[in-house]
DRENVEXNU-215298 format. One record per residue: x, y, z of N, C-alpha, C in turn. Coordinates in steps of 0.05 Angstrom, whole numbers, plus 5000, padded with zeros to 4 digits. Layout:
<nodes>
XYZXYZXYZ
...
</nodes>
This chain:
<nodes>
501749765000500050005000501750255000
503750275020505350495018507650514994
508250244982508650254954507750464932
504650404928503250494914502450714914
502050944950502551164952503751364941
507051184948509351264937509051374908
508851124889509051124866506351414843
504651344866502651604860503451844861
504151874885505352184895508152264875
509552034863511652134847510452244820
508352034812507052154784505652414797
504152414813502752674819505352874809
506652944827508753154826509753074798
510652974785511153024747508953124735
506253064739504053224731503153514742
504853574766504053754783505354034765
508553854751510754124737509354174710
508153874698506753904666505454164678
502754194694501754454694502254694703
504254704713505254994719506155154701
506554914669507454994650506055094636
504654964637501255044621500355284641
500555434661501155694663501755834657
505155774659506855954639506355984613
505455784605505155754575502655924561
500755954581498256074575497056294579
496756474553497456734551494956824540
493256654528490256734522488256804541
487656994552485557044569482756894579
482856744551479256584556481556234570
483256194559485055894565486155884589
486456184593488056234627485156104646
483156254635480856204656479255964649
478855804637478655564633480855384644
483255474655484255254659483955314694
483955604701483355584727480955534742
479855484719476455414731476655094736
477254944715478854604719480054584742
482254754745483654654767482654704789
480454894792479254994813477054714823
475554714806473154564802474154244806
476454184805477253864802478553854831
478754044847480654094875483054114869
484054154854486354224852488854464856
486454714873487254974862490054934892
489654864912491754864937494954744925
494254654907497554664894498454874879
496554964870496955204846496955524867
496855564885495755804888497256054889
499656074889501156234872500656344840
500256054830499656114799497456224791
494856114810492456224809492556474816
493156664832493056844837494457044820
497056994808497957094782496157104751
495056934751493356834733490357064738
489857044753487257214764486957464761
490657524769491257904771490858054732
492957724713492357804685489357744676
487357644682484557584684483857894692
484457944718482058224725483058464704
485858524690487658764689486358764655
485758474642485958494614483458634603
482758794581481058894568478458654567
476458664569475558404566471858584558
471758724539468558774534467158664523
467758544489466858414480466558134469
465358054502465457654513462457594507
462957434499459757274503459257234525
456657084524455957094559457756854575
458756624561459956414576461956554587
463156674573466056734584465957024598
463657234603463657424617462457314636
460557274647459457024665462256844679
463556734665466356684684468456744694
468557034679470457244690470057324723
467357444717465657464745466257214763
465057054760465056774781468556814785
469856734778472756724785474356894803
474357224786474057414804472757454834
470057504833468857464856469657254871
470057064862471356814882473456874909
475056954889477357104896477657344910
475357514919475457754937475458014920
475757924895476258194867473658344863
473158584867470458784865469558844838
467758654830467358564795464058654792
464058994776459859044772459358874764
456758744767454758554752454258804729
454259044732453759194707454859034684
456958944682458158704651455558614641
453258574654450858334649450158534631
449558834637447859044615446658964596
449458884585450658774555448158614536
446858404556446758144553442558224544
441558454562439558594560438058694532
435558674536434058714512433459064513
432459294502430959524511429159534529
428159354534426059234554426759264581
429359214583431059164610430358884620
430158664598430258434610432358234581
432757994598435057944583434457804560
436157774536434957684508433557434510
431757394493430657194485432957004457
433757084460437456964445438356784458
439656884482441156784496438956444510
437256374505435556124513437855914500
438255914479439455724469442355664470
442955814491445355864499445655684530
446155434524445855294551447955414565
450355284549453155394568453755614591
452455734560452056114576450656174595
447956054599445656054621447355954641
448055694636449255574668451955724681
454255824656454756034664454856204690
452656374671451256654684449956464714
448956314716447256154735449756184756
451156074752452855974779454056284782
455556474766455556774774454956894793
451256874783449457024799448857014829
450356764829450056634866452356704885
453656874867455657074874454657334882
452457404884451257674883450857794909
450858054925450958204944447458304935
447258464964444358564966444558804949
442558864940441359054915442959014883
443558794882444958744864442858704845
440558784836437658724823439058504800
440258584776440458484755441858134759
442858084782443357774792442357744808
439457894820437357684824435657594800
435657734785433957754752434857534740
437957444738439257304730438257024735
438456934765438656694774434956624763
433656814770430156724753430356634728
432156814713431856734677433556404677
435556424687436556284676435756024686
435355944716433955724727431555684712
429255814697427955774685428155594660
429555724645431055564617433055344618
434355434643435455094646433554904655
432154954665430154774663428354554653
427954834634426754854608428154684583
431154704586432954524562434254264576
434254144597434353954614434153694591
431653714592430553364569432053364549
432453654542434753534510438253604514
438453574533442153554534442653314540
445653174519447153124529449253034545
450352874564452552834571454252984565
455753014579456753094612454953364615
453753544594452753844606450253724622
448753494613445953414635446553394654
448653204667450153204697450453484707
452553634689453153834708450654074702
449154064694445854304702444954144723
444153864718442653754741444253854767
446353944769447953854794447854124803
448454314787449354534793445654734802
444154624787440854724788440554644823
441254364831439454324861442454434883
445154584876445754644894447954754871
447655154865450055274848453655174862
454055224844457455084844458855204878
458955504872459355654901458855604923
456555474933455555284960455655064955
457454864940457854664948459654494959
460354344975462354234988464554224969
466154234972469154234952469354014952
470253744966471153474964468653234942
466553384941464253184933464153314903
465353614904464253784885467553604859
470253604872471853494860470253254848
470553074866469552814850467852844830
465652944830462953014815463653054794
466553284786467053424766469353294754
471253084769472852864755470652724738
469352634738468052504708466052664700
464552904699464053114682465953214670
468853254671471253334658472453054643
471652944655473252534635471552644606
468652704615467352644584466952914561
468453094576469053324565471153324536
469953324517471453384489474253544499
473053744510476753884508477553914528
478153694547479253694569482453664566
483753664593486853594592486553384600
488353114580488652954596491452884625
492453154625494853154639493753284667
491853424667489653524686488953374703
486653114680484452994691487152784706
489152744698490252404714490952524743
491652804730493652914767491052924788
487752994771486253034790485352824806
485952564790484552254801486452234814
489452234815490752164841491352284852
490452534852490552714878488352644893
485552694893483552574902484852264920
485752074901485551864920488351844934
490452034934492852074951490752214973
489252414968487952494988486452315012
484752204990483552005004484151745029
486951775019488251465035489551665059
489451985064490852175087488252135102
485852205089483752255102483051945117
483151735106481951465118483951435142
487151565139488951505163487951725193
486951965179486552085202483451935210
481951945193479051805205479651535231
481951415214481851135238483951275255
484851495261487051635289484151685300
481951885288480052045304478451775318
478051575308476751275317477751135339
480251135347481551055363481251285386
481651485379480851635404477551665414
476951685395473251675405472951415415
474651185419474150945425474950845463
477051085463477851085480476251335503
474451415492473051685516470951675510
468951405487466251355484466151035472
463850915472461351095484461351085506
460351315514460051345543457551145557
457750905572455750805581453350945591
454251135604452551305618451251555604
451651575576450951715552450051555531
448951355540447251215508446151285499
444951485505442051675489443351785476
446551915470447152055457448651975428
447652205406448752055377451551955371
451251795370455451705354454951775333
456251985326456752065299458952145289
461251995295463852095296464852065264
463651855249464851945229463652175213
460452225213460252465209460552805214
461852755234463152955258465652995228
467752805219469352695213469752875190
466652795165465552855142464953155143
464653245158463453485158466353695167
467753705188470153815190471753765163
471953485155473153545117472353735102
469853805106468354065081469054275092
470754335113471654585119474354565107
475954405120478754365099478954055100
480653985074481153835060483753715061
485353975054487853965047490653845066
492753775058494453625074494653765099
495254035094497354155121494954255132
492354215133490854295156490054035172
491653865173491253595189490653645213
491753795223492953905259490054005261
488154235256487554295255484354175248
484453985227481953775227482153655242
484253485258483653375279482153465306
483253675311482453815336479553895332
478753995308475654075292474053875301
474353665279472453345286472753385315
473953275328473553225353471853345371
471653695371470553825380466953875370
466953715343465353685335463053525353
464753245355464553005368463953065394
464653325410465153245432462453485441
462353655426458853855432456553785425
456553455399454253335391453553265418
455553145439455253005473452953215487
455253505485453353605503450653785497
449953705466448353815459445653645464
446653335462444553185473444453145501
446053215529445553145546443353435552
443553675544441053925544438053865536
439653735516436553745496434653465496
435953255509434652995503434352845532
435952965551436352785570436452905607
437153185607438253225629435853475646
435253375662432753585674434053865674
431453995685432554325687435054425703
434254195724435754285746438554235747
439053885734441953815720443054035704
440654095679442354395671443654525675
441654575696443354885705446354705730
446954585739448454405750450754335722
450854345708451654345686453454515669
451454695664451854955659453855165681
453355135706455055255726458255125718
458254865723461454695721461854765703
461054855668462254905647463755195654
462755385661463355685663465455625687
465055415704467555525713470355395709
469755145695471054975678474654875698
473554785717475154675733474854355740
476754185735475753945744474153865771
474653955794474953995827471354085827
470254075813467054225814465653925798
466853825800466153475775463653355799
464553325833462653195843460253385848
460453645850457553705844454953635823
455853505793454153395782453753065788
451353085771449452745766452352595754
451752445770453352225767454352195731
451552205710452652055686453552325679
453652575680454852745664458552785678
459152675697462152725715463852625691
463352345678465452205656466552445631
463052515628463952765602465152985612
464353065631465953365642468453325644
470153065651472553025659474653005634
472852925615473452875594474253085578
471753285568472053475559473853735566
474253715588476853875604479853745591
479153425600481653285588482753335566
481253385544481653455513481753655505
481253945527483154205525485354065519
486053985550488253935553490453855530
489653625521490653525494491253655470
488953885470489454045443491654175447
491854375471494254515482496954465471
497454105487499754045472500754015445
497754065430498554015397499354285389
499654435399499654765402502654895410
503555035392506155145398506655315425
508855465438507955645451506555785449
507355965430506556235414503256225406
501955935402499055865398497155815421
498755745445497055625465494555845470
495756125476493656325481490356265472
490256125445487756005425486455915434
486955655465484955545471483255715496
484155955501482256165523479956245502
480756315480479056385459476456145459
477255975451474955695445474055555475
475155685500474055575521471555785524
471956025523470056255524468356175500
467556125477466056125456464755795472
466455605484464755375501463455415513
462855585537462155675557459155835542
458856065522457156175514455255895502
456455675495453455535482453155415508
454955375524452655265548450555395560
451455605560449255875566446955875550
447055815523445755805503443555715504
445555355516443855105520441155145545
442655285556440255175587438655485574
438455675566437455845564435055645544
435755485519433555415511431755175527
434055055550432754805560430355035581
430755255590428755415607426155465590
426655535564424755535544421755235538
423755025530423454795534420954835563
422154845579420854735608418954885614
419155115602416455315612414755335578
415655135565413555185539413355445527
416255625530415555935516415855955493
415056025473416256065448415956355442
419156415439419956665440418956865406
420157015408418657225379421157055365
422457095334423457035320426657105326
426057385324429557475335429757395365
428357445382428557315403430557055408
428456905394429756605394433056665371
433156825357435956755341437856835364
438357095378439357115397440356965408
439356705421440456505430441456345407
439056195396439155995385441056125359
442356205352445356225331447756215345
446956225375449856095394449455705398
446855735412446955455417446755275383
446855425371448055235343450455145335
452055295354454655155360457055315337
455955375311457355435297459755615301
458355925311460856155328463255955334
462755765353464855665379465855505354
464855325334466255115320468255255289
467355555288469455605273470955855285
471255825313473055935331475355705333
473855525332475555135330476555155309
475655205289477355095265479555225261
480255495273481955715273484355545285
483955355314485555355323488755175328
488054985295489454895297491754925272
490155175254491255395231494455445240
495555495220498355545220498555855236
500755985229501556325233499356445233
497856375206495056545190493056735212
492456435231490656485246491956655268
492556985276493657105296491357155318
492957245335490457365371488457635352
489457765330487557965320485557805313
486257565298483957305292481257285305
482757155322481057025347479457335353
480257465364478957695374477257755362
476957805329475357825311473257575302
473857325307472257065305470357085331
471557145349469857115376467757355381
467357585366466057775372464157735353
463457555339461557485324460757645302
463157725285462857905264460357745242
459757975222457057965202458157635189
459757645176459557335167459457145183
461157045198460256855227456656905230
456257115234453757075243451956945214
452457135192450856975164450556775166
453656655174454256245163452556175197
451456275206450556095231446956125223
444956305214443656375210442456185181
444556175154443755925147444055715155
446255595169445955405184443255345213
442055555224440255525256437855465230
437055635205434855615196434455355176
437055305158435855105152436354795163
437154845189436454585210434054555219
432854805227430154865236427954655221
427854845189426854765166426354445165
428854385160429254095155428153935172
428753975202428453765230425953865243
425154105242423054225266419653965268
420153815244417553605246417753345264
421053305266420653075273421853175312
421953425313422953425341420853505354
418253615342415853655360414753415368
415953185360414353035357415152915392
416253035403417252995428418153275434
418153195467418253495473421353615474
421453845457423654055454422654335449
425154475445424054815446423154905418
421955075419420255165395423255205378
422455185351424355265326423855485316
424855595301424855865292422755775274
421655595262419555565247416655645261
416855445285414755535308414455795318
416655955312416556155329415556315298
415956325283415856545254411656465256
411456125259408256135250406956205280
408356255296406656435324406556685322
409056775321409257135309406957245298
407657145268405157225233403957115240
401956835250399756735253400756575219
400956465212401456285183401956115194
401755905173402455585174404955575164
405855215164408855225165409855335136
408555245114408655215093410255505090
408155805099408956005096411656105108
411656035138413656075157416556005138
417155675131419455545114420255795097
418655895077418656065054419956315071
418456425082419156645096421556625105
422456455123425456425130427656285111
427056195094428456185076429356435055
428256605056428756895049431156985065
430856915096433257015107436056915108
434856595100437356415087439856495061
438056695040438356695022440357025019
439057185046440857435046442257385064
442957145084445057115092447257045072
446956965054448756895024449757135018
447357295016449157525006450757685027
450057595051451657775069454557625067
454857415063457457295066458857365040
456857365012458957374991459957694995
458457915009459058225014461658125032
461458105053463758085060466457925062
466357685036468757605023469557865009
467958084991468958224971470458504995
469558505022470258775036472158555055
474858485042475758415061478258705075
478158565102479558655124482458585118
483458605143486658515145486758235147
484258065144484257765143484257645116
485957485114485957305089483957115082
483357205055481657035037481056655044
483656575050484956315062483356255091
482456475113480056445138478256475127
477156645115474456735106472956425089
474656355077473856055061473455865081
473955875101473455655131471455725135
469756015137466856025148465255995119
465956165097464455965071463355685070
465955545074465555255083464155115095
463655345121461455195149459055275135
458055455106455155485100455355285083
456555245067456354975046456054715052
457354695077456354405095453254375108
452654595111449654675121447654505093
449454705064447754595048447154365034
449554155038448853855035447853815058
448453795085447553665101444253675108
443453945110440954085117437854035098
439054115061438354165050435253985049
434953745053431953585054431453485075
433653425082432953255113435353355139
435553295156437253315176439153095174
440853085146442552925145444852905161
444452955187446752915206446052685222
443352785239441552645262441652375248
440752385220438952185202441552145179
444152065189445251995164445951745151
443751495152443051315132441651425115
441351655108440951785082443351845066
442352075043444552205025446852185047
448052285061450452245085451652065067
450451845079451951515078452751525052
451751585037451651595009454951725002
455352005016457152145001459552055013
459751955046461351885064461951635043
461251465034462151295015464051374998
463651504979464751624958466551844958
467751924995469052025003471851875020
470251565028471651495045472851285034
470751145024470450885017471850814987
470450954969471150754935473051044926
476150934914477351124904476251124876
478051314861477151344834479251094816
477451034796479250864777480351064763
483850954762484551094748485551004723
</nodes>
């Protein structure tokens, strides 16, 4: 096996120099961005990103007016990707006298899907890419029955979730054989992308069975059987934030913490009276071992535990880094707060107004504290200005938690009434307005949708923070949107889950 690694990783790297050449080599403006869209789109761009970014600067600088829509439509997407401040005014172009867009352009699949995935790039009052995403979802639609291979795959794919919100690791694979059946693909591309993928793959199965061995050793907790094992999905889901080799340190510590608040999210919500709560909730805030025999007996194992595994992170932690875990103990401490604030809810049957309940409930969603986590096991990148700024719950953090609290709500709020828990923001939207659910979903899915745009606004207004963090909380909305999107594929993952955890974990690519 480590043979065969070997032998991979040597062809990788000979394929890795073929394309850097094909950088250098590529001086046509529409070939530059076709090839960075491939490399982007296949996962490949973390080797390239030097080049990509050179590549990008001759992309934004070159004259570029008279493009058709495929390739002005990808200027945009690329750019924008990238943090580059790109008008949707380019679209003008594309407009009838009417001020709506040609009746031409229908037959223009490419170009539709295009402009489609663009538009999901769009900031608030951006009118003409909301206009966009109507026309063109329409007619793709509409031309569905009569395409072709590989473009039917990739509309179908790109229609139930645009390219921009989707998991990177599922989105590679997907697009390794939509690119195999591609007339003018590279074949020097497509081989580096299959064994990168499955060089990847055999890092990820070694850390999955390290993170196994340790969850084996601090669960299951006998005295916590009610609570979910979901460790490899804990696992699956920290991957869609990063992927890549050198954030190992850093996925590890993620999953785990993942693993280790699914615990106390079910000992609040499924199992532990008011009064344990708050018994609970006290020992977290003050987060000392020596306060362990004041709780119920079955929660002493996890408290001891979860202290324990500070501990552990610490050591994975340089000097100069340790300061990080004050940061993520304080963002711990606020969802416990969170927690018993909704278990008081719960117990007195309140269901709060809408913002009300986000107030809390976008803490006790855990997200804030879990990409305060993901920070912390980040190289240099992540500084104390970082943290300081992750922990104060700036506008994106809050976006990516907001699609995440609502479309969990959405998804799960049917099957958790079905037993007693605290109202959802769905319950609380059809108590507010007086509407049924049907309306409520709709309604908050509106706020789903300008949280999008609040996050893509503030990739384009960045700060003194790198594009490289900002893609970690991107990440935590894109996992929302496989996981969330029909069902509560976390709670419930013998669904789609299982499915992708397969084809992540399980079957490499033939190569």
């Amino acid at each position: 096996m480590q043979e065969c690694d070997a032998r991979m990783q040597e062809r990788a790297a000979e394929l890795m120099e073929q394309v850097r050449s094909m950088f250098k080599d590529t001086t046509d403006i529409l070939q530059t961005m076709d090839l960075v869209d491939s490399i982007q789109l296949l996962g490949l761009s973390y080797h390239f990103e030097k080049e990509i970014s050179e590549a990008l600067n001759r992309v934004h600088d070159a004259d570029f007016n008279d493009h058709a829509l495929y390739d002005t439509a990808l200027r945009f997407r690329l750019l924008r990707q990238e943090g580059y401040h790109v008008t949707p005014d380019v679209f003008n172009k594309f407009k009838d006298e009417k001020g709506s867009f040609m009746c031409t352009l229908e037959s223009d699949v490419k170009g539709l899907l295009s402009l489609y995935n663009a538009a999901h790039l769009g900031t608030h009052r951006e009118i003409i890419l909301d206009e966009a995403i109507s026309f063109t979802r329409n007619h793709l639609l509409s031309a569905l029955g009569d395409l072709k291979p590989p473009l039917t795959t990739q509309v179908s794919l790109d229609l139930e979730t645009p390219l921009y919100r989707r998991m990177r690791r599922l989105l590679a694979r997907d697009y390794i054989f939509i690119y195999q059946e591609d007339a003018t693909r590279n074949d020097v591309i497509l081989e580096l992308a299959k064994l990168d993928f499955n060089i990847l793959q055999s890092l990820h199965r070694e850390e999955l069975k390290n993170i196994t061995l340790w969850w084996n050793e601090i669960a299951p907790f006998k005295s916590l059987d009610f609570s979910r094992d979901r460790l490899v999905e804990c696992y699956y889901w920290t991957l869609g934030i990063y992927f890549e080799p050198h954030y190992s340190r850093a996925r590890m510590i993620t999953a785990k913490l993942f693993a280790l608040i699914t615990i106390m999210d079910d000992i609040y919500d499924v199992y532990s009276t008011l009064e344990e709560s708050r018994q609970f909730t006290e020992a977290i805030q003050r987060w000392d071992a020596k306060t362990v025999h004041q709780l119920p007996e079955y929660m002493k194992d996890y408290f001891l535990k979860l202290i324990h595994n500070f501990e552990e992170f610490e050591t994975l932690l340089e000097l100069d880094e340790k300061y990080r875990l004050y940061y993520l103990k304080e963002a711990m401490k606020a969802v416990s707060k969170a927690y018993f604030e909704e278990s008081k809810w719960c117990a007195q049957r309140y269901v709060p107004t809408v913002e009300e309940h986000l107030q809390v409930s976008l803490i006790s969603a855990a997200y804030p504290m879990l990409k305060c986590a993901s920070f912390v096991g980040m190289g240099e990148i992540a500084t104390e200005e970082v943290f300081k700024w992750i922990t104060s719950f700036p506008k994106i953090v809050r976006a990516s938690t907001i699609i995440a609290r609502i479309m969990n709500d959405i998804s799960s709020h049917e099957l958790e009434q079905t037993r007693e828990h605290v109202a959802s923001t769905v319950q609380c939207y059809m108590k507010e307005y007086g509407t049924n659910v049907h309306v409520a979903c709709k309604k908050l899915q509106v706020l789903v949708d300008d949280a999008w745009k609040d996050i893509n606004e503030e990739c384009l207004n960045q700060t003194a923070f790198p594009i490289a963090l900002l893609q970690r909380i991107v990440n935590f909305a894109r996992m929302i949107e496989i996981l969330y999107k029909y069902t509560d594929g976390y709670t419930n993952s013998s669904t789609k889950t299982k499915e992708y955890i397969s084809l992540l974990f399980v079957h490499p690519i033939l190569l």
